[in-house]
Structures are given as structure tokens and as C-alpha cells.
N, C-alpha and C positions, 0 to 999 in steps of 0.2 A: 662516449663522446665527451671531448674536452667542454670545459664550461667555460666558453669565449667569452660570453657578455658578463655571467658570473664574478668570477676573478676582478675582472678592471674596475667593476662596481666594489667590491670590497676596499678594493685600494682607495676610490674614493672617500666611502664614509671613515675609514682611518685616517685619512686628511682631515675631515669634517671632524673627526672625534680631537685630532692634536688641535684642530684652531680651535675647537671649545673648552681647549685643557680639562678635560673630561676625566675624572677619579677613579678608575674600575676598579672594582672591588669583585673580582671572581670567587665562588666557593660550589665546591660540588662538583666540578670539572672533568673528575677522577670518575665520575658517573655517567660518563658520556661514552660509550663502544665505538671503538676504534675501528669497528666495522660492522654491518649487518643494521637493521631496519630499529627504528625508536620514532616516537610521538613527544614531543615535547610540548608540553600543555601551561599552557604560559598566563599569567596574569596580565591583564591591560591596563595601562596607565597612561600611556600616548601615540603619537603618533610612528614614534622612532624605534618602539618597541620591538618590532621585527627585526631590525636591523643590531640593535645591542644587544637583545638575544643572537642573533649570530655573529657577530662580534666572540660572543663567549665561546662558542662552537670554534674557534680558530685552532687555537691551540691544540685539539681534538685532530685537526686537520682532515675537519668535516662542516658540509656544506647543509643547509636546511632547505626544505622546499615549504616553505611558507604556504596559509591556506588565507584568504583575503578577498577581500568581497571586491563583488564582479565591477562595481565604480570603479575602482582603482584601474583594471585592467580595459577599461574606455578610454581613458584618457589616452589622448594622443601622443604625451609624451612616455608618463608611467608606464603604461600597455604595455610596450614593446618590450619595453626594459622588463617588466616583468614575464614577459611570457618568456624570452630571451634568457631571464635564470630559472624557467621550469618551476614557476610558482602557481600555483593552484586556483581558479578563480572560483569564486562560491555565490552562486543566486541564490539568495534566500529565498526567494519565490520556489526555488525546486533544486534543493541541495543534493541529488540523486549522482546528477553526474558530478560534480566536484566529490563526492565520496569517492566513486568508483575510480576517481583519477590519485585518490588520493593512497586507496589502498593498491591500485598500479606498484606507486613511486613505492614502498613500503614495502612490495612484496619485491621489489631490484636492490632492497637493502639502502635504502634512501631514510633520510630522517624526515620528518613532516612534520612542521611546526603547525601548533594547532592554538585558539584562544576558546577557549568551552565560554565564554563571559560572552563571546561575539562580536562584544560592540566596547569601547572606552568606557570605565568605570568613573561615572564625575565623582564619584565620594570616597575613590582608592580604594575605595572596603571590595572586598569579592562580594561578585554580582551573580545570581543563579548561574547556573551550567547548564548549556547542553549537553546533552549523553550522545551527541554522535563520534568524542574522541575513545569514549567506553566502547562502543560498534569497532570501531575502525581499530581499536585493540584485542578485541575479540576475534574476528575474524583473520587478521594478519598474523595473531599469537607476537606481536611485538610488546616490550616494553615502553611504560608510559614515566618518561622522566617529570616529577610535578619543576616546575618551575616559574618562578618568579622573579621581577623586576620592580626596581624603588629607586627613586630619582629623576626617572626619566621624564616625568611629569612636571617637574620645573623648568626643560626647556619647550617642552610642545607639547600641549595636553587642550584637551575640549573645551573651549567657550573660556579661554585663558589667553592673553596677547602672548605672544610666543619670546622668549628670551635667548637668542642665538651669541649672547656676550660671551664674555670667555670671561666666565666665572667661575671656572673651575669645579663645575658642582661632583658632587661621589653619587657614583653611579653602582648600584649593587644588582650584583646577577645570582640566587642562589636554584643552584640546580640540585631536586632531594633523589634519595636513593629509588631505582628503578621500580615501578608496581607493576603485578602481572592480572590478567582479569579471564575470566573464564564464560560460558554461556551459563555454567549452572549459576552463577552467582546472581543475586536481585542486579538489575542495572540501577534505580535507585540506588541503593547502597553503594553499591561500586564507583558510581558517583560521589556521594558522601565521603565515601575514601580518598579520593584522588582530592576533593575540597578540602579536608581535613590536614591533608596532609602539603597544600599549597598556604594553607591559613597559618599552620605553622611556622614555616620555611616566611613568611610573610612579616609575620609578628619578628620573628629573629631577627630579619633585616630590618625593622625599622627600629628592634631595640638598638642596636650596632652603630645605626645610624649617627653619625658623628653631630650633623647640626642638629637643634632646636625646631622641632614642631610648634611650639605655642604658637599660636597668634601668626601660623604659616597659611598660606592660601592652599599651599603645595600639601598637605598635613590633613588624615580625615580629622572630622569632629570627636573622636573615642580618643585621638591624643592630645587635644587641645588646640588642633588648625581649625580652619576656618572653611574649609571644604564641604559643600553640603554633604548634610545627611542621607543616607540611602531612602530614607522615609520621605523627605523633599525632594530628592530627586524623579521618586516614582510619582511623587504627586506635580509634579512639572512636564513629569511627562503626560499623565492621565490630564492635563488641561490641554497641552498642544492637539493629543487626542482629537478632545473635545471641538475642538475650533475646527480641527480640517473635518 
């Protein structure tokens, strides 16, 4: 089945990316299969991250089925849109069925974007993982592309006013070479692997990075931004906790 709503939505945010004069900086690209099923396990930094991760998937001239939690898919406008490009909804309350839809898509040779962090990282540092992208590569025997994004948290990122100028910020996609995982292997571990090998791919991009960290909002605190710390963060969180 053609991807009606799919396609015209891309054209879209290519409009959205020219009036942001937005910097792409692709690497890895060559690691993306020209056919057949892959999980693309992505780093969070904002809100637009789904979309300039497939952005990078263009050139591939391949489509991703994003996994995304079940708010977005309520929404009256988002919903539709999202169901409309075969995106995956995920109740964290009971992630059973968005698995199963997920290893569907994957087993028709479909790519499934996946974020193991779950939620936006306020301190850009990698945030524990879930191990249900380890499952869903397990069982499907597809390869897991680690992949990361840097930038995209300068214009839409969490508990940040949102910067939609056309300031032309550089946008980095790096996609690392394919990992395969097995049932004998620890899931721990295999886990560890896949972290390991986004932490690198991670550091790369922001050595590359052309602007200046210091004294950035956009920047964790290990390079000299002003980003909380993952240590403040969880204790921000552990108070909200508290209160409700």
C-alpha cells in the first residue's frame, strides 16, 4: 500500500527544515539496507527527533515506522497523522501490544525507529535503556542501526522556549555500523553494547560539532554547557515524585 499521508508529510518538514535553514550533517548513511527489516535506536534530545532521524533515512529511499507514546496518538490533530504513516503507539502502562505491532512492521521488512531512553534526555548525556529494542531484535533476527542525533535540541527540546528562527543551526545524524544480538547472549550486556556503541557515535558528533558548548544551555555539563546534570535531573525528578 502506497504511503498517502506519509510522503506529503515529508514534504512538509523539508519545507520546515529549508525555512529553518537547518545544517545537515549526515554520516553513516551507507549503513542503512536498501531493503529488508532494521531498528534504528536513537538518542533523544527533542522533540523533532523523529522526524530528522528520518529526514536521514531519505536518501536510503526508506521510510521508518516510529514507536511513540500513546499521548501523541490522542491528540486530535497528531493521531490521525500518525496513525495515517503506520506509526506505532506505546502505552507504557502495558507495552505488550505496541511490541507485537512492532515486530509485525519488521517482520514485512519495515524499519522501526525505536528510542531505548523513552523519554527526552534534559542533560543530552544517554539516559538508562530499555531492553525491549534487544527483544524486538532478537526475535525478528534484524539488525540494530545504533544511532544518534546532536543539535536538534537547540530548537525544541524539554522545559526550553522553543527557537523556530532561522538560525541556521548544524544538525548531525550519525548512523553506526549494524549490531546483531542473539537469545544466548546476557540482555544486560547486549544492552551495554548497543549503549556503548551510541555513547561513541555520540561523543564523535559533538567533538565535530562546529559551535562552542561553553556557557550553552543546549551543551551537557561534562562539556562545559549549562544543562543539568543527570544527577539533578533524577533528583528533580525524585521531588516531583514526592509531591504527587
Amino acid at each position: 500500500m502506497a504511503d498517502l499521508v506519509y510522503r506529503p508529510i515529508v514534504q512538509i518538514f523539508k519545507g520546515f527544515w529549508r525555512y529553518l535553514d537547518l545544517d545537515f550533517h549526515f554520516q553513516g548513511e551507507s549503513h542503512i539496507p536498501r531493503k529488508g527489516p532494521a531498528l534504528l535506536a536513537m538518542n533523544h534530545v527533542s522533540y523533532l527527533d523523529f522526524a530528522i532521524a528520518g529526514t536521514a533515512l531519505l536518501s536510503s529511499n526508506r521510510l521508518a515506522r516510529f514507536m511513540a507514546k500513546k499521548e501523541i496518538f490522542d491528540h486530535p490533530v497528531a493521531g490521525p497523522l500518525m496513525r495515517g504513516m503506520k506509526h506505532i503507539s506505546v502505552d507504557r502502562n502495558n507495552g505488550a501490544p505496541s511490541f507485537v505491532q512492532a515486530l509485525k512492521a519488521l517482520k514485512k521488512g519495515e524499519i522501526v525507529g525505536v528510542f531505548p531512553e523513552a523519554t527526552i534526555s534534559q542533560s543530552f548525556e544517554l539516559k538508562a535503556m530499555k531492553s525491549g529494542v534487544i527483544r524486538l531484535a532478537i526475535e525478528s533476527k534484524a539488525p540494530v542501526l545504533p544511532t544518534v542525533i546532536w543539535g536538534s535540541q537547540r530548537i525544541w527540546t524539554k522545559k526550553v522556549a522553543r527557537d523556530f528562527s532561522r538560525a541556521g543551526y548544524p544538525i548531525f545524524v550519525s548512523i553506526g555500523s549494524p549490531l546483531y544480538f542473539n537469545a544466548e547472549e546476557d540482555p544486560e550486556l547486549a544492552l551495554n553494547r548497543l549503549k556503548k556503541a551510541m555513547q561513541e557515535l555520540l561523543e564523535s558528533a559533538q567533538s565535530e560539532y562546529p559551535d562552542s558548548p561553553i556557557g550553552q544551555r543546549w551543551a551537557p555539563a561534562r562539556l562545559g554547557g549549562t544543562a543539568p546534570t543527570p544527577e539533578m535531573v533524577e533528583l528533580e525528578s525524585k521531588r516531583n515524585r514526592k509531591e504527587i
